[in-house]
N, C-alpha and C positions, 0 to 999 in steps of 0.2 A: 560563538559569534552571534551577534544580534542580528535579527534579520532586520528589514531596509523599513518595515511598517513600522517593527516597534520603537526605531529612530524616530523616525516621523510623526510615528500616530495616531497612522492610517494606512488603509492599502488602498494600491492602487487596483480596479478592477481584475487583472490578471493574479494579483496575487490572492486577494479574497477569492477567483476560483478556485486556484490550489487547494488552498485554507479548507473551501466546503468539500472539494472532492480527495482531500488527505481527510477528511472527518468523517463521510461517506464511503471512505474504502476501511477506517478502521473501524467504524459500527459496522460494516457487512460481516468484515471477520468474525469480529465480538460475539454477533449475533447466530453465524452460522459454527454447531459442534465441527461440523467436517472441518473448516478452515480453520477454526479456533486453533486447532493442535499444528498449525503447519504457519502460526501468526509472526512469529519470528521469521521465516525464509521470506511469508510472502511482503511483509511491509519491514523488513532489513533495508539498511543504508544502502546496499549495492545496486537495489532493484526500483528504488522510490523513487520516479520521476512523474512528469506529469502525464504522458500514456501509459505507463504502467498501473498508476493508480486510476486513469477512469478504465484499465480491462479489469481491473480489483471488482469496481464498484459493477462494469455493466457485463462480464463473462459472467458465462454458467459455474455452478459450484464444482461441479465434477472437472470442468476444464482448467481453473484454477487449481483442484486439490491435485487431479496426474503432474499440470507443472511445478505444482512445489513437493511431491515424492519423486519425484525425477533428481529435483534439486537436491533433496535429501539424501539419496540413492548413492547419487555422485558424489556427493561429499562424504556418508561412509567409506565409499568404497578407496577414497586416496586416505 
């Protein structure tokens, strides 16, 4: 589905935040080895919203990586 800028041709303020803070949470990952390995759980469909992605960008890396081995954890274990 096309999003509502690329109709138009523009964003509106609110979505150009998204836009920079979806682009600043996936260069933190990129950039950090620890997160790198857990890039799938952490920037997956199910979690990607717009506080999810500025705790990506402005959490500690260790607090990020426990919650996405957690998430890991639990999905081996079913």
């Amino acid at each position: 589905m096309a999003e509502a800028w690329m109709v138009r041709g523009w964003m509106t303020p609110e979505e150009n935040r998204r836009g920079l803070t979806y682009v600043a949470a996936h260069a933190r990952v990129d950039r950090s080895p620890r997160l790198r390995k857990y890039k799938s759980i952490i920037l997956s469909d199910g979690y990607v919203d717009d506080d999810h992605l500025r705790w990506v960008v402005d959490a500690k890396v260790g607090e990020i990586e426990a919650w996405a081995k957690q998430i890991k954890e639990d999905s081996d274990a079913n």
